[in-house]
N, C-alpha and C positions, 0 to 999 in steps of 0.2 A: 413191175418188171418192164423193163423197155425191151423190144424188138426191136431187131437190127431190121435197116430198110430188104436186107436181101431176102428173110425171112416173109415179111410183108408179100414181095414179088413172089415170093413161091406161092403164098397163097392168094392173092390177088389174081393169079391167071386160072384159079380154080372158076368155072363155072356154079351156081349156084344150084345143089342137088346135086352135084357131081362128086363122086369121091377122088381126091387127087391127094399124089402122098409125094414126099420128097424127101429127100437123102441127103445129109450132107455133114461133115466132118467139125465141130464146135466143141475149144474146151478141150481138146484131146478125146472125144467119145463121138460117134455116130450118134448125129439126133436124124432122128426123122418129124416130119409137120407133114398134117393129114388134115382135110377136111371130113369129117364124118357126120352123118344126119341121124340128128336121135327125136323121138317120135313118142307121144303116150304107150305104146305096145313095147318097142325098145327103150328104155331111157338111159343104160346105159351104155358104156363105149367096150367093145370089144377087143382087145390090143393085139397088132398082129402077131405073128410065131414069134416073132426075132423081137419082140418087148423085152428092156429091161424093165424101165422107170417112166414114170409121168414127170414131164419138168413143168406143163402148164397149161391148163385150156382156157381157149377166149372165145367170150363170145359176142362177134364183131372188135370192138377195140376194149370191147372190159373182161376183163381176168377172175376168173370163175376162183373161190378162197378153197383152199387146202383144207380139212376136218379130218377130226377123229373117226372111226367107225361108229364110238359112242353117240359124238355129236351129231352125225350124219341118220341118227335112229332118229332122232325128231324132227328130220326134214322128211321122215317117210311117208305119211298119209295126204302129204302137201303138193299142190296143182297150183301151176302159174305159167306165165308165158313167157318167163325170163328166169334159168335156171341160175342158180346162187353157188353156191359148193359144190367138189365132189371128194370121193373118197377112193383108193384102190380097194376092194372086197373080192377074195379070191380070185377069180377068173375075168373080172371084169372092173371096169372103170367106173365107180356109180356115181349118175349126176342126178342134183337134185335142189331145189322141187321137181319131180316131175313134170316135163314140157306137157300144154296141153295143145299144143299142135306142133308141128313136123319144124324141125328147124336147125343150121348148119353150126359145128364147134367146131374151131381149130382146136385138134391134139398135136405138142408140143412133146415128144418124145424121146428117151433114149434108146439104140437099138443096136441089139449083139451084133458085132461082123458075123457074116457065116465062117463057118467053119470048111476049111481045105480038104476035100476027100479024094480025090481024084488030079491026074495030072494037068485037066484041060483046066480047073478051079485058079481063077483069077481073084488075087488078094484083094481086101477094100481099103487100100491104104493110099496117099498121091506117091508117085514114080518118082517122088525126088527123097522119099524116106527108105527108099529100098535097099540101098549102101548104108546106111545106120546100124538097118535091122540086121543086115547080114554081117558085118562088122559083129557088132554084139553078140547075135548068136554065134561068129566064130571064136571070139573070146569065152563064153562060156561053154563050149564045147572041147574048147584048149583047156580051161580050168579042169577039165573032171577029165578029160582022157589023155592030157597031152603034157610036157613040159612045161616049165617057165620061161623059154624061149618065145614060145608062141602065142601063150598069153600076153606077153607083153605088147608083141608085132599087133596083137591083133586090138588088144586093149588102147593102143596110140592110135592105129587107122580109126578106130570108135571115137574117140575124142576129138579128130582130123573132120572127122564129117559131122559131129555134134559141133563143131566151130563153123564149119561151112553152111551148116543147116541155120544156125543163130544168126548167120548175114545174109542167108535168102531173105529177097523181098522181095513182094508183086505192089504193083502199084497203087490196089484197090484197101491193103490190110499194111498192118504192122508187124516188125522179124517176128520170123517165129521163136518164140521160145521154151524150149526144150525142159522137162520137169522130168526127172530118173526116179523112180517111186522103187523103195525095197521089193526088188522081187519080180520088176516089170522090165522091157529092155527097156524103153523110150518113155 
């Protein structure tokens, strides 16, 4: 799997021992990338509240292999100083062999936005997708309560900023492009 250089810079300004984690928007999902230290006593990763998924952990520039739970049974009584695999197992991230001394992995993650509960709650989306969302939600709020008048108005403004959004471009990346999945607005 290649990393992108930004990825690298996130974790590159981590100190070594230090836990540092970072946020950022890939793929349409929030990944987050964390340095985390796992140890003979811990070996494996504990993923914070807002885990979805694992996309990948390195350790240094080599990429730890994905296994079964099965398979990952016969890495268990095994000690090295360069772990091989890991596994998701209920609550935790298991890496394995066993480190036999203290040493840093990038985790490569995916992680739920929080959720809006209150009014001061700030969305995790960028400020140029905000007129999309609310387009969309006001066409499907027109759908279930409202005419076909308004559906419509609202269904063209949606489309209006899904063409606007497809010709944003920053200088560093390539247009965004827009994927509408059954069920989702964006």
């Amino acid at each position: 799997m290649k990393i992108s250089k930004t990825w690298k810079a996130v974790v590159g300004g981590a100190s070594a021992g230090a836990a540092a984690a970072a946020t950022a928007v890939q793929d349409g999902k929030f990944t987050a990338a964390e340095v985390v230290t796992v140890d003979p006593d811990h070996p494996d990763i504990v993923p914070p509240e807002n885990y979805e998924a694992t996309r990948v952990i390195m350790y240094g520039e080599q990429q730890l292999q994905l296994v079964s739970p099965a398979d990952l049974l016969s890495w268990q009584d095994t000690t090295s100083d360069i772990p091989r695999v890991w596994c998701p197992m209920g609550a935790v991230v298991a890496i394995r062999p066993t480190v036999s001394s203290s040493l840093n992995l990038t985790h490569y993650s995916y992680v739920q936005s929080a959720y809006l509960r209150a009014d001061q709650d700030q969305p995790q989306c960028p400020p140029q997708f905000t007129g999309a969302i609310i387009a969309k939600a006001s066409e499907l709020l027109a759908a279930r309560e409202s005419s076909g008048g308004d559906v419509t108005r609202h269904g063209a403004e949606y489309v209006q900023w899904v063409a606007r959004l497809r010709r944003y471009t920053r200088k560093s990346t390539s247009p965004v492009t827009v994927r509408v999945r059954p069920g989702r607005w964006v």
